[in-house]
N, C-alpha and C positions, 0 to 999 in steps of 0.2 A: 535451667539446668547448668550446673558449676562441673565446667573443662578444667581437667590437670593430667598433665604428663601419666603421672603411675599412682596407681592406687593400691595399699599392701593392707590384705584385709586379716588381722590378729594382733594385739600390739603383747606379745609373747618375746621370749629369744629371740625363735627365729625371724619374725617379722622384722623387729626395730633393728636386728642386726643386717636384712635384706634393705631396709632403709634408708640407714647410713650409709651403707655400703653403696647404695644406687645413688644419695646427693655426693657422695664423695667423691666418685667414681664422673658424675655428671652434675656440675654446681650448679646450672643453669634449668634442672627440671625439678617442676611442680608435684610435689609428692604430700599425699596422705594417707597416714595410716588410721586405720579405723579399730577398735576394740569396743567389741560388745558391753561389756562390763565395763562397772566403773571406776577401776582401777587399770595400770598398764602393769606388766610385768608380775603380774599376782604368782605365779608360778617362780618367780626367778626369788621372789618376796620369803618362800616359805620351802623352801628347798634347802636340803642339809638343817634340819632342824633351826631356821632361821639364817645360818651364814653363807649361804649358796655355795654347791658342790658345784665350781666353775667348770672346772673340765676333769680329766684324768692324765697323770703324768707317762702317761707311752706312744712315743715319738715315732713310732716304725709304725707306716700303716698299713702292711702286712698281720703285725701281731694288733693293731688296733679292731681289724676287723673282727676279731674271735671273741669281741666284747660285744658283738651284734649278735641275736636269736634271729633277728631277721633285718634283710639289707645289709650286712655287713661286706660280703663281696661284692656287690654295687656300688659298695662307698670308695671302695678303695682308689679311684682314681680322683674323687672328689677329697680323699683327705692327702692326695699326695700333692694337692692344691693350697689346704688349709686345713691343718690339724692341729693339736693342743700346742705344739712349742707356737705357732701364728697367734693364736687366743692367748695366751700368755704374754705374747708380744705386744697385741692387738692393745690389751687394758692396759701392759705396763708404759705404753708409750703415751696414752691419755691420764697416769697418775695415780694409777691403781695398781699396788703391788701384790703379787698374790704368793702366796708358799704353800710348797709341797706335802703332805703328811705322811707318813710312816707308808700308810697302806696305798699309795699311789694317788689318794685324792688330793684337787689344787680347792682351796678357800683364796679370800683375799685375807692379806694380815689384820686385816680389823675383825676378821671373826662375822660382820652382819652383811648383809644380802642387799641394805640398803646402799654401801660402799657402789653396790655394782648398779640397782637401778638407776641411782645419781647419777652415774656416769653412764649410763645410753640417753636415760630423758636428756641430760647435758649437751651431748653429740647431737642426738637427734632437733635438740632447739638450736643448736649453734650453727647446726644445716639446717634450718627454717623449714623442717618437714611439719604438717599441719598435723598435729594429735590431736583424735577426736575420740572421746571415750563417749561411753553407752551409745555408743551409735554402732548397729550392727548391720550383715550385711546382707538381706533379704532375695534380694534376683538379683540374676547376673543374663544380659543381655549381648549377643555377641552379633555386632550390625555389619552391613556389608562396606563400610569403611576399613574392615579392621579393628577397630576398636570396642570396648566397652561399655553398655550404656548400664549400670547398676542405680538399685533401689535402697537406700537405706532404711534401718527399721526407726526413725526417727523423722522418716517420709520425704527426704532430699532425695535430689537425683544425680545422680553424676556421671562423668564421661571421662575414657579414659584412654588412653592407647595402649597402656600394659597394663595389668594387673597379677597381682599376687596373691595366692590362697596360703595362709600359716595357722588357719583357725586354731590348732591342734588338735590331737588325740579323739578320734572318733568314738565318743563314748555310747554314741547310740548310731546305728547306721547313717539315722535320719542329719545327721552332724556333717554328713559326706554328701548329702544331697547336690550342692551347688557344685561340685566338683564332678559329680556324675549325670547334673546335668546340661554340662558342655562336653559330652561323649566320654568322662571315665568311669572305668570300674573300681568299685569297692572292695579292697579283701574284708572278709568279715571282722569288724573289730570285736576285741575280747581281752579282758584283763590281764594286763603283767605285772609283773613286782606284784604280789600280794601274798598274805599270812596264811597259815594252816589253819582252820579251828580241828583238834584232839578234841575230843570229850572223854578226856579221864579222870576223875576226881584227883589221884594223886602228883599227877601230873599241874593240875591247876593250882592245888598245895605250894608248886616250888615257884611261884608266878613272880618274876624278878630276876629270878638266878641266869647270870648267864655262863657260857662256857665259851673261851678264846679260838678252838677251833676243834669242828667235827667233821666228820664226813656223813653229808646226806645224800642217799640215793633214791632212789624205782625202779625197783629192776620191771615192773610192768611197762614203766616208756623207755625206758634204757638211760637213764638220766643219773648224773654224780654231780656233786658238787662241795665244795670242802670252803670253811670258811668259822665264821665267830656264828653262833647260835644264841639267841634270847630268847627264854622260858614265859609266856604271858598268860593272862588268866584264861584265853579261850584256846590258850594251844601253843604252837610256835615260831615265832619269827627273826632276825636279824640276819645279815648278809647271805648266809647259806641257803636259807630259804628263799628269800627275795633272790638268788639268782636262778635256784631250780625252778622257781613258778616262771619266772622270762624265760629259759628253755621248754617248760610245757606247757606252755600259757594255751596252745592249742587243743593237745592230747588232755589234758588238766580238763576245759572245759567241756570237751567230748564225754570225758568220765562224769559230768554235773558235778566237778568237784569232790570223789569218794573213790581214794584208793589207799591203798599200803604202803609208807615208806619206812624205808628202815636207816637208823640212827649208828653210826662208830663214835662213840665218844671218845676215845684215846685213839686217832689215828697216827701219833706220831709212834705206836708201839703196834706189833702183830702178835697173836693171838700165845705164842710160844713165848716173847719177851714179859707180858700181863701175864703169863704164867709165874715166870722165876720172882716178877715184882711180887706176887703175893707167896708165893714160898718162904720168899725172904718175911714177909712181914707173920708170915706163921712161925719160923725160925729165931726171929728175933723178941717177936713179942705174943707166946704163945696163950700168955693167961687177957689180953686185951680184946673188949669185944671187936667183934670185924665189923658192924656198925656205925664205929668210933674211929678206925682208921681208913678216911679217904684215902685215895690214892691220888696227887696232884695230875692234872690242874683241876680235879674235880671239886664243886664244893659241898662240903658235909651231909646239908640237907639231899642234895644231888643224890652222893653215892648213896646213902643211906635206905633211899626210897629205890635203889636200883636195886641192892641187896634183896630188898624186901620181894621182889618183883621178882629176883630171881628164886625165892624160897627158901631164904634164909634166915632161921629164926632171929628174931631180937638182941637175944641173948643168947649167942653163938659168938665160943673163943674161937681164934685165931686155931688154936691148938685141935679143935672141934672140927673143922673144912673139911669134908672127906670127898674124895676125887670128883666123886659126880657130881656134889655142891661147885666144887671150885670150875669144873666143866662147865655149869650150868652161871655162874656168875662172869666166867669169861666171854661166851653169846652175848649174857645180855648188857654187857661193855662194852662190843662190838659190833651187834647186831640184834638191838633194841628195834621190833617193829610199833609201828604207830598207826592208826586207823584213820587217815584225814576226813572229814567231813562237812568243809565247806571250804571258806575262805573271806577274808579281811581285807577291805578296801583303803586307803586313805584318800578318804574324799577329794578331799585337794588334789593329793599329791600321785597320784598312781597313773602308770604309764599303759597306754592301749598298745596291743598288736592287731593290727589292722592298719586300712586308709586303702589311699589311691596308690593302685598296682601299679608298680615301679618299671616296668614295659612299655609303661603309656610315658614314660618323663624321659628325657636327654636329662640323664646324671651329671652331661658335662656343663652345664646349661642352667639346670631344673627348670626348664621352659616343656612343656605341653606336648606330646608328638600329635595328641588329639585336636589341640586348640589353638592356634600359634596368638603369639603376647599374652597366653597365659600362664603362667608360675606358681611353682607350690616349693614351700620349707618345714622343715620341723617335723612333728608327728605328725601329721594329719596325712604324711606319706607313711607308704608300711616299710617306716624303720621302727625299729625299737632297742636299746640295750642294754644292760646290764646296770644296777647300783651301780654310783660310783664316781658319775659325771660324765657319762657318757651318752645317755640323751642331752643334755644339755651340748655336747663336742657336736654331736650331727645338726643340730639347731642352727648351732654357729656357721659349720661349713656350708652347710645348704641353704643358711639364711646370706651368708658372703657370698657364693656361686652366683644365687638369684640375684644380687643386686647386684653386682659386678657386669652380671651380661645385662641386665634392664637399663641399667648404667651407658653401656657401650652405644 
């Protein structure tokens, strides 16, 4: 049987960042981390459509927490610890510069994801921690020394005095097993960030088009959310939607996925101002069909299929609109409903709600209240939040918390 210090079972985020953080913190202990798969950091690989959404630029972790559906007032003492300007610090002091984007997300300036796994594998070799891939982590054994005695699925045995759980994201209960059975409970995991499927034929028509910002709601969960919107062939997705689904990622599932939302496409106007806009466009261009004149930021195919929806014929002037037409295309510019009827995973990529209830964890710590020397980071705790970089922010701080006190 192979004796070491600490054992971190996930080589994710949060794990190799609890890693480093525990040889750095303590030069002199024996540390490996274990990943199932076999690759390290596959998540960090293919995030942000290849150039990793490192973190999110908001520095107050008061307003950081309102980027959590869940965990986010838990955190807040853990990010008043270590929060995005730290992770910012953290890569820029080891060579990796990152920059900020319009919409608050941090990339590195190289644009690719590989900038960032280089530099943990880096760290974590230059702290001599032992990576060992396709080796995963079968029992976990808790002896009356204190320590450790774990099975790998590669049929080694080993022995440990702390260990760390970052497996991530409970995609199946069964994923939480080893965590619940050293006395935690599991909340139920269930999918966040994910797509609508519509099934509207013309709706699949505009599959491409996107729109800079809408407002989507439910008023059956009481849910809002305002953001960019992309039109796809089974329905639809982009930021707005991936955030509504992390706020109802529960009530969503309860429903099996099928309810009503309703669409503002011009929210930056109320229902009185979209009025005078098309007055004007009746006044000024009364022999043009209203088919032909979007109204920005819509685009053509867009309005044009909304006209339609609204029941207005093809070949209808401007001059033609008569009040309860124009009544009736203001609603459905404001309040277009939509029939959801399932939902869209990215295999890879999509974030669980759920894991081990955060009652049973010292947040100041992320050590066990159930188990003592043992540690959990990342998702496979029930955090979760929003697009954006902000699962990736909670990775970091509670992959640093963990190593810091494993460290001590």
């Amino acid at each position: 049987m192979s004796v070491c210090s600490i054992v971190v079972a996930g080589g994710g985020a949060a794990g190799f960042f609890a890693a480093i953080t525990c040889a750095e913190t303590s030069p002199g202990a024996s540390i490996v981390l274990l990943e199932r798969s076999p690759r390290f950091l596959s998540k960090v690989r293919i995030s942000g459509g290849g150039r990793c959404n490192v973190t999110h630029a908001c520095f107050e972790p008061g307003r950081l927490r309102d980027y959590y559906p869940r965990g986010g007032s838990e955190l807040i003492g853990a990010f008043h610890r270590f929060q995005p300007r730290d992770t910012i610090e953290w890569f820029r002091s080891r060579g990796v510069e990152l920059k900020t984007e319009q919409d608050g997300r941090v990339f590195p300036v190289t644009d690719s994801s590989q900038t960032i796994i280089d530099c943990l594998i880096s760290e974590a070799e230059k702290n001599r921690i032992s990576l060992r891939a396709n080796t995963g982590l079968m029992n976990i054994v808790s002896d009356s020394e204190g320590g450790f005695e774990l099975l790998t699925s590669t049929g080694d045995n080993l022995r440990c005095q702390r260990l760390m759980l970052a497996t991530g994201g409970c995609r199946a209960a069964s994923a939480g097993q080893l965590a619940v059975g050293l006395g935690h409970t599991l909340e139920e995991p269930v999918p966040s960030l994910f797509t609508f499927h519509v099934d509207l034929p013309w709706l699949k028509e505009l599959a491409g088009i996107s729109v800079p910002n809408v407002e989507l709601y439910s008023s059956g969960f009481g849910l809002r959310e305002s953001g960019p919107l992309l039109i796809t062939h089974s329905g639809l997705s982009g930021p707005a939607v991936l955030r509504l689904s992390a706020w109802g990622a529960r009530p969503m599932h309860g429903a099996n996925y099928r309810f009503p939302i309703q669409i503002n496409w011009l929210p930056d106007l109320n229902a009185q101002e979209i009025a005078l806009v098309l007055e004007e466009c009746r006044r000024k261009q009364p022999a043009r069909l209203i088919v032909n004149s979007p109204i920005r930021p819509l685009a053509g195919r867009l309005w044009s299929s909304l006209v339609a929806v609204a029941g207005i014929a093809p070949l209808t002037r401007w001059a033609e609109l008569s009040r309860s037409a124009r009544h009736t295309l203001i609603q459905q510019l404001t309040h277009s409903e939509f029939q959801v009827t399932g939902k869209t995973l990215n295999q890879d990529e999509f974030v669980t709600c759920g894991g081990v209830r955060l009652s049973e964890v010292n947040l100041g710590t992320m050590e066990s209240r159930r188990c003592p020397g043992l540690y959990f980071g990342g998702e496979l705790l029930d955090i979760d939040g929003l697009t954006g970089g902000f699962n990736f922010q909670s990775a970091w701080t509670t992959g640093w918390i963990a190593g810091k006190t494993m460290g001590s």
